[in-house]
C-alpha positions in Angstrom: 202.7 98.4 -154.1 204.2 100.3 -151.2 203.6 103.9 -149.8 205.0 105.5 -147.0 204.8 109.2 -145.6 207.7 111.0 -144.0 209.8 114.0 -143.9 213.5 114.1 -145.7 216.3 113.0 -143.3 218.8 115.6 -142.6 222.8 114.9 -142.8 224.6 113.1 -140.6 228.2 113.4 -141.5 229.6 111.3 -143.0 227.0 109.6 -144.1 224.3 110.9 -146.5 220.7 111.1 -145.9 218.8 107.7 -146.6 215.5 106.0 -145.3 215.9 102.3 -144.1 213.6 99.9 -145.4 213.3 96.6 -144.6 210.6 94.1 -146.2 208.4 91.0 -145.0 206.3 88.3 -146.1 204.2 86.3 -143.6 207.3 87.0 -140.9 210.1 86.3 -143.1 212.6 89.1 -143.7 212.8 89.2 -147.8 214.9 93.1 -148.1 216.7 95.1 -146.0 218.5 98.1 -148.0 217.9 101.6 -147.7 217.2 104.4 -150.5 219.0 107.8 -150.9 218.0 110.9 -152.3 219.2 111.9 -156.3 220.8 115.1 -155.3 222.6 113.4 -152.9 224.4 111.4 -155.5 227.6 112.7 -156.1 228.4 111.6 -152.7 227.2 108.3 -152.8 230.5 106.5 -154.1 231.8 105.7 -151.4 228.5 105.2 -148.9 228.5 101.4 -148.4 225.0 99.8 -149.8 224.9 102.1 -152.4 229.0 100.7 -153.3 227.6 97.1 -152.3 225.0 97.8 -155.0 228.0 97.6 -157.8 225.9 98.6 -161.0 222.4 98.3 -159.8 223.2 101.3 -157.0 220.6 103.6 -159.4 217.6 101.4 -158.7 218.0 102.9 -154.4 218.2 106.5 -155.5 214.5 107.6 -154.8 213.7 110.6 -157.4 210.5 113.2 -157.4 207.6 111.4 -159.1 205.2 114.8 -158.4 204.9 117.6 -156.2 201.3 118.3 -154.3 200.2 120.6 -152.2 199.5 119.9 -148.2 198.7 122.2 -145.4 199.9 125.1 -147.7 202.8 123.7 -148.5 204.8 121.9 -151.9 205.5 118.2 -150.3 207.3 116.3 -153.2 205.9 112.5 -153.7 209.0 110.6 -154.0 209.1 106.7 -156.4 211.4 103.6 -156.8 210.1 100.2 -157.6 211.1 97.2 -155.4 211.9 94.3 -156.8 211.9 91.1 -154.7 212.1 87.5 -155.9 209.4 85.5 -153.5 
């Protein structure tokens, strides 16, 4: 299991918004990829590890598991599984 807490990206032409994520075991680099966000993926043909992804490019679009309220505010909680072969 993973969790992580931090606020949406905004655009940076021409690329659209994603989080980097990189993963390790014991000091040995297993993943580095980044996930993008599902209204975001109409533009995401062309973006190049989504395209790198070939048919797999769905499993790094992050999409709203639940929305809860903090501070006064609706925060959605974002989900994707990771996958890694150890």
């Amino acid at each position: 299991r993973y969790v992580f807490r931090t606020v949406q990206p905004g655009y940076y032409e021409p690329r659209p918004r994603h989080i980097h994520v990189k993963v390790k075991l014991d000091g040995r680099e297993l993943l580095t990829t980044q996930f993008y966000f599902a209204e975001d993926e109409p533009s995401l043909s062309g973006e190049g590890v989504f395209a790198q992804a070939g048919g797999l490019g769905d499993l790094l679009i992050l999409s709203v598991a639940d929305t809860v309220e903090m501070n006064g505010s609706a925060v959605d909680v974002l989900a994707n599984d990771l996958v890694i072969d150890t």
